[in-house]
C-alpha positions in Angstrom: -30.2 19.5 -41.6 -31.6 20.0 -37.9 -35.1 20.9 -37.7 -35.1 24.4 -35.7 -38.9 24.4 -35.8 -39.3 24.0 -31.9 -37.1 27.3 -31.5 -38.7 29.5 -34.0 -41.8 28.3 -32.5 -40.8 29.5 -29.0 -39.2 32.4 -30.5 -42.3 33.9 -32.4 -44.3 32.7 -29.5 -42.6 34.8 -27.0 -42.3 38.0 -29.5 -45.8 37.6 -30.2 -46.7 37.9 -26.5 -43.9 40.7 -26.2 -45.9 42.7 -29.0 -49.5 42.2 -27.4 -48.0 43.5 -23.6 -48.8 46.7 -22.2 -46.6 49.2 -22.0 -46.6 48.5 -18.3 -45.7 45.0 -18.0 -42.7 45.9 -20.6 -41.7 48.4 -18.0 -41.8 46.1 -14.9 -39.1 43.5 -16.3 -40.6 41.7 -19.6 -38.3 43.9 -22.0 -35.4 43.5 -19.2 -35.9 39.7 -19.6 -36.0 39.7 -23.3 -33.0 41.9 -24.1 -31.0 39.7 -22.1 -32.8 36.9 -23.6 -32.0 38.0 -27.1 -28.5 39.0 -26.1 -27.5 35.5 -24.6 -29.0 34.0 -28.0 -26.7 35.9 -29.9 -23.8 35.5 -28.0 -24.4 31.9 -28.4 -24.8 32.2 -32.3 -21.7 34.3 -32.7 -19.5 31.6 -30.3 -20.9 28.9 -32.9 -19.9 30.6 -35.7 -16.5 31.2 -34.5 -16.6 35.0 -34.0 -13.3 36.2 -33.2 -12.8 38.0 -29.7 -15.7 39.0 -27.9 -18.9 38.7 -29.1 -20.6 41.7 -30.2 -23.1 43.0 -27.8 -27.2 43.7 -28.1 -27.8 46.9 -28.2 -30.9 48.2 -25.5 -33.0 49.4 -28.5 -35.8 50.2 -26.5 -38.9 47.7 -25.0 -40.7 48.4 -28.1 -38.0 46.7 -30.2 -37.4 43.9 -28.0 -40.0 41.8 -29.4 -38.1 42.3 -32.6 -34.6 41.6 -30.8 -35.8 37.8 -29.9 -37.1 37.0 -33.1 -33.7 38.4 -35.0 -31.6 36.8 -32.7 -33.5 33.3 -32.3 -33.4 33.2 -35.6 -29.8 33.7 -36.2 -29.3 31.1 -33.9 -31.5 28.5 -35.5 -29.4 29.0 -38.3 -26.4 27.6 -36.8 -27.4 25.4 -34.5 -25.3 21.8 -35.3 -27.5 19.7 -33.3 -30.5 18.6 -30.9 -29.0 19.1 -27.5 -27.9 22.7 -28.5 -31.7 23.1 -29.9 -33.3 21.9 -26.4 -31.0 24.0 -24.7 -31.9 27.2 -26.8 -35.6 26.1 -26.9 -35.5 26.1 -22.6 -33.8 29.6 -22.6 -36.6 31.1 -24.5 -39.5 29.3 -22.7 -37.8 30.3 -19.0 -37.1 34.0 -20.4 -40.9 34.1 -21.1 -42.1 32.7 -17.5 -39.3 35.2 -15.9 -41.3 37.8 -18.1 -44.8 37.2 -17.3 -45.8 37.4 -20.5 
């Protein structure tokens, strides 16, 4: 079994930070950056898992809920994540998407 402790790490690092923003910062780009962010973690979760068609989209629940989005969908992914390189990868994504934030 791969240990996804690096990703849920970055994941609940990033929500964390996401959660203690103002209001303000979430407006200028961080909840932007994180819905995509959450969005491009589980498109890659449902590709893994061999979703037919299209993968379903994220719905824009709001920058309050983002925080929530990341953490629901890193998660998914660490689930089904077959090996270290896909980890590393998913482990950068979250750790750019939080620079790209400013958060």
């Amino acid at each position: 079994m791969l240990d996804t402790t690096p990703l849920n790490a970055a994941v609940d690092r990033f929500a964390d930070h996401l959660r203690a923003a103002p209001q303000s910062r979430l407006q200028r780009g961080a909840a932007t950056e994180a819905l995509a962010l959450a969005s491009e973690l589980a498109r890659r979760a449902q590709i893994i898992e061999g979703v037919e068609g299209e993968p379903y989209a994220m719905p824009d629940a709001g920058m309050f809920a983002v925080a929530d989005q990341v953490t629901v969908a890193g998660r998914d992914l660490a689930l089904v994540l077959k090996n270290h390189e896909e980890l590393a990868e998913a482990v950068a994504l979250v750790e750019e998407a939080q620079k790209r934030a400013g958060v």
